[in-house]
DOZATI-534549 format. One line per field, with one value per residue (C-alpha): residue number from 0; x, y, z; chain; residue in one letter. Coordinates in Angstrom, 2 decimals, decimal comma, padded with zeros to 5 digits. Example, Ala and Ser with C-alpha at 12.3 -4.5 7.8 and 13.67 -1.06 7.14 Angstrom:
2
k <- 0:1
X <- 012,30:013,67
Y <- -004,50:-001,06
Z <- 007,80:007,14
c <- A:A
r <- A:S
// end
This chain:
494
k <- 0:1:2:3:4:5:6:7:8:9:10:11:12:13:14:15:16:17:18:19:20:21:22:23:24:25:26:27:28:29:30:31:32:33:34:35:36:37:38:39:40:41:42:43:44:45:46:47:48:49:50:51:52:53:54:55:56:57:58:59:60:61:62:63:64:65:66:67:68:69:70:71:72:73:74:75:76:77:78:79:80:81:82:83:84:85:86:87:88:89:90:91:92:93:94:95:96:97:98:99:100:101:102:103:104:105:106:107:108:109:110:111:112:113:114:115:116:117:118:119:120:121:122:123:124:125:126:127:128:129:130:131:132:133:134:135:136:137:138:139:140:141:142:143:144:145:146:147:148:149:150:151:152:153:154:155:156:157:158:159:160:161:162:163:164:165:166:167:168:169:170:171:172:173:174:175:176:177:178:179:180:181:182:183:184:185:186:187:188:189:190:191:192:193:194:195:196:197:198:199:200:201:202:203:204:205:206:207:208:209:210:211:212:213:214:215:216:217:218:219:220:221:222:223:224:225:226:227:228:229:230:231:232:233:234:235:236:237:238:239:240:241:242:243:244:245:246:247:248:249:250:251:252:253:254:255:256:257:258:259:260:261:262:263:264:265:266:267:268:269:270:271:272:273:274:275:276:277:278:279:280:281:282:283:284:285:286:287:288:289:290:291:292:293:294:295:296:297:298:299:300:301:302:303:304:305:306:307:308:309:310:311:312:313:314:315:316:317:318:319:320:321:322:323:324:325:326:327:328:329:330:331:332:333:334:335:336:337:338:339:340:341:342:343:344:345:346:347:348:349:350:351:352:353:354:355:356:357:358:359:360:361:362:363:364:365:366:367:368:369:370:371:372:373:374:375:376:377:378:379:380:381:382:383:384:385:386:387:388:389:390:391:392:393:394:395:396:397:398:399:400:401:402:403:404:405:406:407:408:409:410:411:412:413:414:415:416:417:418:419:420:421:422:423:424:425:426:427:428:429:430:431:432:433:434:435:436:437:438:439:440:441:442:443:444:445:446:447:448:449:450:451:452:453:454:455:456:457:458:459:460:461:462:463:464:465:466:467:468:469:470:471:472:473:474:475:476:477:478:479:480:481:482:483:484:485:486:487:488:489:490:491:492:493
X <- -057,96:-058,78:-061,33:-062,65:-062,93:-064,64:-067,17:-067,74:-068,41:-070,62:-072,17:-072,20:-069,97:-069,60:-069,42:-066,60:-065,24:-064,85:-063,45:-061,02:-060,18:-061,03:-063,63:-067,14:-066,39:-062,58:-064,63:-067,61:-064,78:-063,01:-066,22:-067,02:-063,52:-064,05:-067,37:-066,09:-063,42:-060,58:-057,00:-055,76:-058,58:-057,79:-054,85:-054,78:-055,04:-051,72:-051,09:-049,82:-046,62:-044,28:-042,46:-045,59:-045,50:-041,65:-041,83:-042,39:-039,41:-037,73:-038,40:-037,56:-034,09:-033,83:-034,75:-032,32:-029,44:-030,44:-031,07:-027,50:-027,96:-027,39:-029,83:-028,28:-028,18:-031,99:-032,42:-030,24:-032,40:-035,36:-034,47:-033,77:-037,24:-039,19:-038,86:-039,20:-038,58:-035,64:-033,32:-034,06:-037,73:-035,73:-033,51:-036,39:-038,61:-035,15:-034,97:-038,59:-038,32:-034,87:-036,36:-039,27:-036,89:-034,61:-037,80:-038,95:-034,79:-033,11:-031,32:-032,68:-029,96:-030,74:-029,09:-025,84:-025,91:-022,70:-021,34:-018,29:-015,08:-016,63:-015,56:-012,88:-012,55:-009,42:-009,09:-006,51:-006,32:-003,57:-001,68:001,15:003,82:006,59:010,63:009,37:007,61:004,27:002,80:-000,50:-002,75:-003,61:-007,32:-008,64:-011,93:-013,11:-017,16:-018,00:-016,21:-015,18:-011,44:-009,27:-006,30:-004,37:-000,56:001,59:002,75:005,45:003,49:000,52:002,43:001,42:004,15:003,72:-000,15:000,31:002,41:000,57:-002,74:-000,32:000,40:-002,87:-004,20:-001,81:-002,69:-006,13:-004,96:-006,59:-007,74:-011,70:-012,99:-013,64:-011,15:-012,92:-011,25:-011,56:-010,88:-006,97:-004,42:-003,10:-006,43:-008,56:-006,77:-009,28:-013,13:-014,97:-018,50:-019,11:-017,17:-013,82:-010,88:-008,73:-004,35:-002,79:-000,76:-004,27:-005,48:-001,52:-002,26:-006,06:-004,69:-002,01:-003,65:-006,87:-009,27:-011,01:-010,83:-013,16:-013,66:-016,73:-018,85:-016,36:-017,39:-019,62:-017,90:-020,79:-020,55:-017,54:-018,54:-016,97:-013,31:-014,24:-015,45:-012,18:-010,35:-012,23:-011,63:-007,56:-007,37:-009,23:-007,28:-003,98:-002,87:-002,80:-004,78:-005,96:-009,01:-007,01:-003,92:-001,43:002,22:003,83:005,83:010,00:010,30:008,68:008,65:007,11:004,23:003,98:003,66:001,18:-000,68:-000,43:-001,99:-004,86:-005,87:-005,44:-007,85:-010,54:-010,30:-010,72:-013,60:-016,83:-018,61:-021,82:-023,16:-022,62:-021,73:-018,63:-015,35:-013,72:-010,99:-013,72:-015,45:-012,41:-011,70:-014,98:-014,47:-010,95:-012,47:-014,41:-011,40:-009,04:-005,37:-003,01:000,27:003,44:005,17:003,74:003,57:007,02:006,41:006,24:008,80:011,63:014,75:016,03:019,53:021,82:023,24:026,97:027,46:030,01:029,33:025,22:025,34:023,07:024,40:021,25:021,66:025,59:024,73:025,04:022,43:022,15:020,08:019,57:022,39:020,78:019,78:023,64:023,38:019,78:017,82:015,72:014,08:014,93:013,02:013,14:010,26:011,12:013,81:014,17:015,24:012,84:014,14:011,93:012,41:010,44:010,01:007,81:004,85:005,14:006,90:008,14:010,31:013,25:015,04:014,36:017,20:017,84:018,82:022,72:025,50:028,77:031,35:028,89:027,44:023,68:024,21:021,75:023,33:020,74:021,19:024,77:025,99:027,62:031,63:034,28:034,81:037,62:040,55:042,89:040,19:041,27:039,58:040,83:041,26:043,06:045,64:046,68:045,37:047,08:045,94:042,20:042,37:043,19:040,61:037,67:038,19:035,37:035,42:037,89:040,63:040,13:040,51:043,15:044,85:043,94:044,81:048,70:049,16:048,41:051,03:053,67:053,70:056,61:055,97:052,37:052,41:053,89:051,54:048,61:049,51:050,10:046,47:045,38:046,66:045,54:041,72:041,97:042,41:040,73:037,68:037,63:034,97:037,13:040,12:038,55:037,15:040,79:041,78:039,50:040,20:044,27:043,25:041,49:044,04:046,72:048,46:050,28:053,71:054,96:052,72:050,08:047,54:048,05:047,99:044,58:043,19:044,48:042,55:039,52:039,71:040,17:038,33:035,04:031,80:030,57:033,87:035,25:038,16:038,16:041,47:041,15:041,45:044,85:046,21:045,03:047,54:044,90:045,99:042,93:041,14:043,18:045,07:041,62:040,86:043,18:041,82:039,86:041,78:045,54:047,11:047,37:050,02:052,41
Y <- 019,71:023,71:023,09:020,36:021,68:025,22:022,64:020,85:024,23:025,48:023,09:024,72:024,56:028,19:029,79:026,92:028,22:031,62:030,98:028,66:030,85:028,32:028,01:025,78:022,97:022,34:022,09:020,09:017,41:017,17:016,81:014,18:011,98:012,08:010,48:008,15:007,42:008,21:008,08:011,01:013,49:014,35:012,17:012,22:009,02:007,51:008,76:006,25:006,39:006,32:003,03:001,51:-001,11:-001,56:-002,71:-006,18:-006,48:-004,64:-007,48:-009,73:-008,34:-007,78:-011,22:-012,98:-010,94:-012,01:-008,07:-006,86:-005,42:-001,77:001,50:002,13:-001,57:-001,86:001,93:000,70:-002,56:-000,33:001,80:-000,64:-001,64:001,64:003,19:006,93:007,72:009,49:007,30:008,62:007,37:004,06:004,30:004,67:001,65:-000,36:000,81:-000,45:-003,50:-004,56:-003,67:-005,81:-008,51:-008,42:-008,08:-011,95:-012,98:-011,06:-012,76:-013,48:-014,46:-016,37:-014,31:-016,32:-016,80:-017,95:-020,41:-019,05:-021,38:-022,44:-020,29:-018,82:-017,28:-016,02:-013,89:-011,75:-008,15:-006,64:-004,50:-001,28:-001,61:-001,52:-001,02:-001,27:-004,84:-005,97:-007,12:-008,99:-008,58:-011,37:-011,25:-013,62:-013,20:-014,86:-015,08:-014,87:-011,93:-010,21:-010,49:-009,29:-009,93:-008,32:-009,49:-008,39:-011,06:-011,02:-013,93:-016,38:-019,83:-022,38:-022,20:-018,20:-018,53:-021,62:-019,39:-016,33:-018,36:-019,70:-016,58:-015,33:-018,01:-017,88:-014,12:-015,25:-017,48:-020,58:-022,87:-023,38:-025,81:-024,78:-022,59:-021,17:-019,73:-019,54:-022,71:-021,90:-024,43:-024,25:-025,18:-027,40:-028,87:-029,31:-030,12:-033,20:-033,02:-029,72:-031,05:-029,57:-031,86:-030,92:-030,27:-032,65:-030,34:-028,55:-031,66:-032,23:-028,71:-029,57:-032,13:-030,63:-028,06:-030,07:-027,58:-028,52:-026,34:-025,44:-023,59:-021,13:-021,66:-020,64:-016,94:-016,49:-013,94:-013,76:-017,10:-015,34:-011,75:-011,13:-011,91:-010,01:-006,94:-007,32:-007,25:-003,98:-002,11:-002,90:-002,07:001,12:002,20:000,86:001,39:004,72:006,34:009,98:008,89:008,53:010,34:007,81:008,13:005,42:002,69:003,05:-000,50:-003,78:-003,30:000,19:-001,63:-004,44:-002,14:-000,17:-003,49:-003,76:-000,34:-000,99:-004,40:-002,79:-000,12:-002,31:-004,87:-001,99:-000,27:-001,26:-003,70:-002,09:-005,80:-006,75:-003,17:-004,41:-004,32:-007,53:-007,67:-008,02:-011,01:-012,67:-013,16:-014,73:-016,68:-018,17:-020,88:-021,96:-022,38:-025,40:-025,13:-024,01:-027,10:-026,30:-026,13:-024,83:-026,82:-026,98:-029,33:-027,00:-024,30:-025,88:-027,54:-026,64:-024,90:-023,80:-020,04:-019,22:-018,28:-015,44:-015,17:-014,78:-016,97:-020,11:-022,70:-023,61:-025,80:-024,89:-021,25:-018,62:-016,57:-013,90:-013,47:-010,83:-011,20:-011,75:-015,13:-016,07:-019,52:-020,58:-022,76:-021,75:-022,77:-022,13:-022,76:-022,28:-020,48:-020,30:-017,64:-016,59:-018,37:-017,80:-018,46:-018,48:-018,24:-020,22:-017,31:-017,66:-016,00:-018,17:-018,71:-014,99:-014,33:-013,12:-012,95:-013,44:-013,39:-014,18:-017,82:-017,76:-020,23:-021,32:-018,52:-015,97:-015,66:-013,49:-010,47:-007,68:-004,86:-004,49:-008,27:-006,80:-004,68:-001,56:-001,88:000,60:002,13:-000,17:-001,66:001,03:003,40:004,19:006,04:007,60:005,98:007,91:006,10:009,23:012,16:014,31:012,88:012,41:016,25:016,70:014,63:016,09:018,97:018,07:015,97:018,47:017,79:013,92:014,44:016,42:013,62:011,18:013,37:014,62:010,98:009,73:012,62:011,49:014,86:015,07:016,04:015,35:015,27:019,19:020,30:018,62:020,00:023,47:023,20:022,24:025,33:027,54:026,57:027,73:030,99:030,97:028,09:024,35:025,58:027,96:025,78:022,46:024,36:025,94:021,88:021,20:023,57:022,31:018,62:020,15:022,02:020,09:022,26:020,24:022,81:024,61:027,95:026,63:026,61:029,81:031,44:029,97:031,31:034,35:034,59:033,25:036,23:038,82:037,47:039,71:038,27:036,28:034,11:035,55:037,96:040,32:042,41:045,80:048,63:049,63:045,33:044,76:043,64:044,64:047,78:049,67:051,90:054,78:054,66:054,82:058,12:059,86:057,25:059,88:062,75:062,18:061,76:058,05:056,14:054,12
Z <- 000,08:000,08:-002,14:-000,73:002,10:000,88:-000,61:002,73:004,01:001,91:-000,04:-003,02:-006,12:-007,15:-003,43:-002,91:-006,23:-005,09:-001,62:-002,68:-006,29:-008,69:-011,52:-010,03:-012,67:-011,27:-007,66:-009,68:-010,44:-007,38:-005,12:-008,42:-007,86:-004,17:-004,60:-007,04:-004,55:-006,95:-005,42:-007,52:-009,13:-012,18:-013,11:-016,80:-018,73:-020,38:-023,82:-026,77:-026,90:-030,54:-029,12:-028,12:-031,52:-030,66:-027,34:-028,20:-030,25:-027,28:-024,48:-027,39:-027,28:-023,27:-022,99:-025,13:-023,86:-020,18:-019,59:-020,76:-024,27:-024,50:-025,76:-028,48:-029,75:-029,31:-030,67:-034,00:-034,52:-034,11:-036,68:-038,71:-038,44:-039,59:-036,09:-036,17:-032,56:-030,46:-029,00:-025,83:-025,97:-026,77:-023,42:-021,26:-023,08:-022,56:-018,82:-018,05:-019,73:-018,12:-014,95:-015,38:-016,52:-013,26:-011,33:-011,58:-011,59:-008,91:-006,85:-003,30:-000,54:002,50:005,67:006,83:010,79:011,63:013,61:016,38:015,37:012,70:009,12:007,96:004,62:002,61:-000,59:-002,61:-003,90:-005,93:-003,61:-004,51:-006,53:-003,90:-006,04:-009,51:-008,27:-007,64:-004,51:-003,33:-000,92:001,11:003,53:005,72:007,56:010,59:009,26:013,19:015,02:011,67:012,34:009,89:008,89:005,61:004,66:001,90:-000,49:-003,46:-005,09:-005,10:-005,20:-003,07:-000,09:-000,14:000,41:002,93:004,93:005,41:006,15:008,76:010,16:009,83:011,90:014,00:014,65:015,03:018,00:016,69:013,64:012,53:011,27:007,48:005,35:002,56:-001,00:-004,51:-007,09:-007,84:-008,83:-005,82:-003,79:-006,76:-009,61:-011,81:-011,99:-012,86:-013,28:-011,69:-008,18:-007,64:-007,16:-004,22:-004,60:-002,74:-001,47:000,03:001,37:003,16:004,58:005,89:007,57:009,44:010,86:011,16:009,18:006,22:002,48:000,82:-001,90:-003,18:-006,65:-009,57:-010,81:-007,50:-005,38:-003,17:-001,81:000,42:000,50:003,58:002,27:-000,89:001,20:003,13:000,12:-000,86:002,44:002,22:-001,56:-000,73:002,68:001,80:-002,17:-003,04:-005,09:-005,76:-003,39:-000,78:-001,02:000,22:-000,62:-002,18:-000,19:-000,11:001,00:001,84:005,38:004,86:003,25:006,55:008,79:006,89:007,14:010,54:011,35:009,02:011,09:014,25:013,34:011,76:014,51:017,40:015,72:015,96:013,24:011,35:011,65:014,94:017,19:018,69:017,69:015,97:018,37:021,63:019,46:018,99:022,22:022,68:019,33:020,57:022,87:020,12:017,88:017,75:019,09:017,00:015,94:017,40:013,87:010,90:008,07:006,20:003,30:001,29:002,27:000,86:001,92:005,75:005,42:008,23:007,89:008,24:011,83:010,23:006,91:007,25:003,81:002,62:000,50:-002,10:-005,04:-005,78:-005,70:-001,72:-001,14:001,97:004,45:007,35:009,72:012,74:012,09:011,34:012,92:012,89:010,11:007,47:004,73:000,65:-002,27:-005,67:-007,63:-010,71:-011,33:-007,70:-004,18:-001,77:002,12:004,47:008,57:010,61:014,11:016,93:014,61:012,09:008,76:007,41:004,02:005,22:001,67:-001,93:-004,21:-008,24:-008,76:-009,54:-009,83:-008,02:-007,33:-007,14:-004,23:-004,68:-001,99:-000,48:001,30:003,59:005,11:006,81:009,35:008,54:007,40:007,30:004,05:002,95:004,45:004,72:006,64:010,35:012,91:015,38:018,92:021,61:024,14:025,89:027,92:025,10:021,88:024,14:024,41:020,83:019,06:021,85:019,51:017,22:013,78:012,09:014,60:014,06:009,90:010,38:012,18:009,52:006,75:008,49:009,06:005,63:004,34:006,68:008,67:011,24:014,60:014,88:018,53:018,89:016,66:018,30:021,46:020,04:018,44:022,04:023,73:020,50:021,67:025,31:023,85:020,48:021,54:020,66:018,01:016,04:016,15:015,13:012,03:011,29:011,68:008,76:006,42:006,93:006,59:003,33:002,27:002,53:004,97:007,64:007,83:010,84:011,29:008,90:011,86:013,49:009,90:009,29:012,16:012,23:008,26:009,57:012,48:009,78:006,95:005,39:007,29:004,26:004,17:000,70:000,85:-002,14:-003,66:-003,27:-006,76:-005,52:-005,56:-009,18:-011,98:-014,44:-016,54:-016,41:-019,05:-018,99:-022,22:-024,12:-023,31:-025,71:-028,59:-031,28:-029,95:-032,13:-028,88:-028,83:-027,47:-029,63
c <- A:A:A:A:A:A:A:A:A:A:A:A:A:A:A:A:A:A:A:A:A:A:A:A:A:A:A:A:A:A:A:A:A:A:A:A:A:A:A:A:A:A:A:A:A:A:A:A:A:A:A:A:A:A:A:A:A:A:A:A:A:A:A:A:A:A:A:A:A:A:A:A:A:A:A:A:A:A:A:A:A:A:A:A:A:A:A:A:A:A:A:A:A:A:A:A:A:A:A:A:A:A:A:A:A:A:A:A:A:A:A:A:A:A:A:A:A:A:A:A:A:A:A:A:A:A:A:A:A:A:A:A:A:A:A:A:A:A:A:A:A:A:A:A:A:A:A:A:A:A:A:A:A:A:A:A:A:A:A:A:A:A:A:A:A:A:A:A:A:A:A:A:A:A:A:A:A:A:A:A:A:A:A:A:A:A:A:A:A:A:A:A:A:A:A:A:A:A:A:A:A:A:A:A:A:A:A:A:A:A:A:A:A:A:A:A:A:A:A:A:A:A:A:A:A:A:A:A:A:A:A:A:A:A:A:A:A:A:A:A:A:A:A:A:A:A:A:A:A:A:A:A:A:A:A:A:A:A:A:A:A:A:A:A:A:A:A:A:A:A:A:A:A:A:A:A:A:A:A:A:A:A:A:A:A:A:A:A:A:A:A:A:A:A:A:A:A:A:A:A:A:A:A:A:A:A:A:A:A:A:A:A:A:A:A:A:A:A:A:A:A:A:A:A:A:A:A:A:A:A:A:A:A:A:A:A:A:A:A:A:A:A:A:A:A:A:A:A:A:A:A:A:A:A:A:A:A:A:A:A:A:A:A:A:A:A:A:A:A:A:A:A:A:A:A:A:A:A:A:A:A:A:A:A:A:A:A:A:A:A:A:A:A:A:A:A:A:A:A:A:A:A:A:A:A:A:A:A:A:A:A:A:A:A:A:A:A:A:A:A:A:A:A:A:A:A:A:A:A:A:A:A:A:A:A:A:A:A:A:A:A:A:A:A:A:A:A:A:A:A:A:A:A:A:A:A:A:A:A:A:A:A:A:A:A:A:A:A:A:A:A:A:A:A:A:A:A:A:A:A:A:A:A:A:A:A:A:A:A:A:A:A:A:A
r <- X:X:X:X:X:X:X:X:X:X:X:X:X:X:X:X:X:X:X:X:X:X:X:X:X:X:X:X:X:X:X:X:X:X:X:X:X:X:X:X:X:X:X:X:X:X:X:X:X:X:X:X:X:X:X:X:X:X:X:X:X:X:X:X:X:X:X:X:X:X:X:X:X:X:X:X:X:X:X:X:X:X:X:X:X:X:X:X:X:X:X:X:X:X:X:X:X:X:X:X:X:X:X:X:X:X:X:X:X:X:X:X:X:X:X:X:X:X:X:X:X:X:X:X:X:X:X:X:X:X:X:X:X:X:X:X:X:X:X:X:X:X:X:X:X:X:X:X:X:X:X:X:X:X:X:X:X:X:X:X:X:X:X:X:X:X:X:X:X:X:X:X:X:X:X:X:X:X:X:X:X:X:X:X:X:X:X:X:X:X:X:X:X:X:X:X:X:X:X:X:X:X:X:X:X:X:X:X:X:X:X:X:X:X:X:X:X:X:X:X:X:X:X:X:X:X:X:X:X:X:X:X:X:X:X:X:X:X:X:X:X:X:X:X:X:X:X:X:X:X:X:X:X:X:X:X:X:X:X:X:X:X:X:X:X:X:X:X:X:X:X:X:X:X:X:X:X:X:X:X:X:X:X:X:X:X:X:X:X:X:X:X:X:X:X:X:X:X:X:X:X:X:X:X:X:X:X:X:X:X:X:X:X:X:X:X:X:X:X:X:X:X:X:X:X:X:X:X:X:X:X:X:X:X:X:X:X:X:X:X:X:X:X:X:X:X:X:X:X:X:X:X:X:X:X:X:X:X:X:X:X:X:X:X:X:X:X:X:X:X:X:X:X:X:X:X:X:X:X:X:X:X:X:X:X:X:X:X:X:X:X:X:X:X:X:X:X:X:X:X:X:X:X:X:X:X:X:X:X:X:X:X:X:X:X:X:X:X:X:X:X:X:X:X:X:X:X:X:X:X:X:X:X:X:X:X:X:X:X:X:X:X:X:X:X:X:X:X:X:X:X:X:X:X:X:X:X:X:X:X:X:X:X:X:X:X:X:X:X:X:X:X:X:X:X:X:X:X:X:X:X:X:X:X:X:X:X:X:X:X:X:X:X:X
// end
């Protein structure tokens, strides 16, 4: 432009030349490309390339591979063939020509304007291992306010999956009219003629809940790209990885409520799509959606079993399984899947695994520690309760005066109630502190005898500050060294 310019000015091509510092011909054929009305002056015309007789062969190759075949495959054909070039003049041939080949074949989509209360899609992820065993993610996606929902699952089978849709919707706060997925057994049996053929079981579960399922093209995720980007997200935020430095998961319900979180944060936030948050929508969404039934579907959830109102035990094909404690009383419902019971609790949320135990036989009942309230350590364990002011006073001492009690009991100590009382008149004037610690060490020891107290005290009073006592040089029993000072000399002892 400077030297257009000096040329404008001037009108001359060697005054030009020397005000913008260039030879007269480079100004000669700039001013000439301008006239010509050349977009770039002086590009340079395309050289012949080495590859140039090879890159018929090379769309050859793109094209019968749908675009997929690699460099080095093409560059080894090639050489093959007489080629003489570098195989990176081959990757960038290969690069042009698959890019010319997805040019004419990429795939266009339609934008998708939902309907409110109409769509709702559902997908799975593999989730943390959580105890050594594996767990699944499950998402489903309202296609309309982007409401999300993520549950934990211990498998895919067909009552596991019903439920937690259940839930899901449930969460939701109503049912649409389509639910869409992918083609598994437990949604399309098989398909005839390109059309899928529906489970009963999926069709039983349409119907109760009045929703219709559907399911996407097999091997086209992006017919329900919002489930799959759900899916994504949750893998992303909520297994851990070195990405996002999670810790790993102690328990199941570690995992839940790790769950929970994540939905409350993506449904508070606002969407990229629409700029409001998922939760807002929803609310909007709801009176678009049908009403929830009353009872979720239990077909499949097994048989209905009654726990032990004291024994917090089900009774399931000859075998007793356990369950959490506070439903001692209430129904559930137990399944088999293949090696394992599955019971399942019908709450005021929806249907929620409660307990999944290893299928076992009569006269041995399959138990989880966790499903009971804490017992006493076994059935000759006592604890202390006081019935009087004085052993009241004694046991206020602190947790040594109460083993001590256990412990002089348990050895048949006489006079138990004299030396309580002595130990409660020896802490007005040593401290409750100092004598429940002296009560200790005797339940410890083994010490229950008249004066054993008092003597422990009065060592604890006197004792070094670090708590070990040490014998002095002059209390030794050791001989010493002084007979091997006359060894070498001829004095030696005999």
């Amino acid at each position: 432009m400077e030297i257009l310019e000096a040329y404008d000015l001037t009108g001359s091509l060697r005054d030009a030349g020397e005000l913008a510092g260039c030879s007269h011909h480079t100004v000669g054929r700039y001013v000439a490309a301008r006239a010509a009305g050349a977009l770039v002056p002086g590009a340079r015309p395309v050289r012949a390339s080495v590859v140039d007789p090879y890159r018929g062969k090379i769309e050859e190759l793109v094209e019968r591979s749908r675009g997929k075949i690699r460099a080095d495959v093409v560059h080894d054909k090639l050489v093959a063939m007489g080629y003489p070039g570098a195989a990176r003049t081959t990757r960038r041939a290969v690069a042009r020509a698959k890019a010319a080949y997805g040019a004419g074949r990429r795939r266009v989509f339609r934008p998708w304007v939902p309907e409110p209360g109409m769509w709702a899609q559902y997908d799975f992820g593999q989730g943390p291992r959580v105890g050594g065993s594996g767990t699944v993610l499950f998402c489903l996606w309202l296609a309309w306010s982007r409401f999300r929902v993520v549950l934990p699952l211990l498998d895919r089978a067909a009552p596991t999956v019903f439920a937690a849709v259940d839930v899901a919707l449930r969460r939701a706060g109503g049912v649409p009219t389509y639910l869409l997925t992918d083609n598994e057994k437990t949604v399309t049996v098989e398909h005839v003629a390109g059309v899928a053929v529906r489970n009963p079981a999926a069709v039983a579960f349409g119907r109760h809940y009045g929703l219709t399922v559907a399911t996407c093209l097999p091997a086209d995720p992006q017919t329900k790209g919002g489930s799959e980007a759900t899916v994504r997200i949750a893998k992303a935020d909520l297994v851990p990885t070195e990405a996002n430095l999670r810790a790993g998961y102690g328990s199941f319900a570690e995992l839940e409520a790790a769950c929970e979180l994540f939905c409350a944060q993506v449904n508070d936030r606002p969407h990229r799509a629409t700029r409001r948050p998922p939760a807002q929508m929803l609310a909007e969404e709801r009176a678009r959606l049908h009403p929830l039934p009353l009872r979720p579907f239990t077909v499949l959830l097994g048989a209905a079993r009654r726990v032990g109102s004291t024994t917090a035990l089900v009774s399931f094909e000859g075998g007793q399984y356990s369950v959490p404690h506070p439903l001692a009383g209430q129904v559930v419902r137990v399944r088999r899947h293949g090696e394992q019971v599955v019971i399942t609790h019908l709450g005021a949320g929806g249907p929620v695994e409660v307990a999944r135990h290893r299928a076992t036989t009569a006269g041995s009942p399959a138990l989880d520690e966790t499903h009971f309230p804490p017992v006493p350590a076994g059935p000759a364990a006592r604890t202390p309760r006081p019935r009087s002011a004085g052993e009241a006073e004694f046991c206020a001492l602190g947790d040594g005066a109460r083993l001590w009690l256990v412990e002089a009991a348990a050895a048949g100590t006489s006079r138990m109630r004299v030396k309580m009382a002595e130990a409660v008149t020896l802490a007005g004037l040593h401290g409750s502190g100092t004598v429940d610690r002296a009560l200790g060490a005797a339940a410890t020891a083994g010490r229950f005898s008249e004066g054993d107290l008092a003597a422990i005290l009065t060592h604890q009073a006197t004792a070094a500050p670090g708590g070990t006592s040490r014998a002095g040089e002059g209390h030794t029993l050791a001989q010493g060294t002084a007979g091997w000072n006359a060894l070498g000399t001829g004095q030696a002892r005999r």
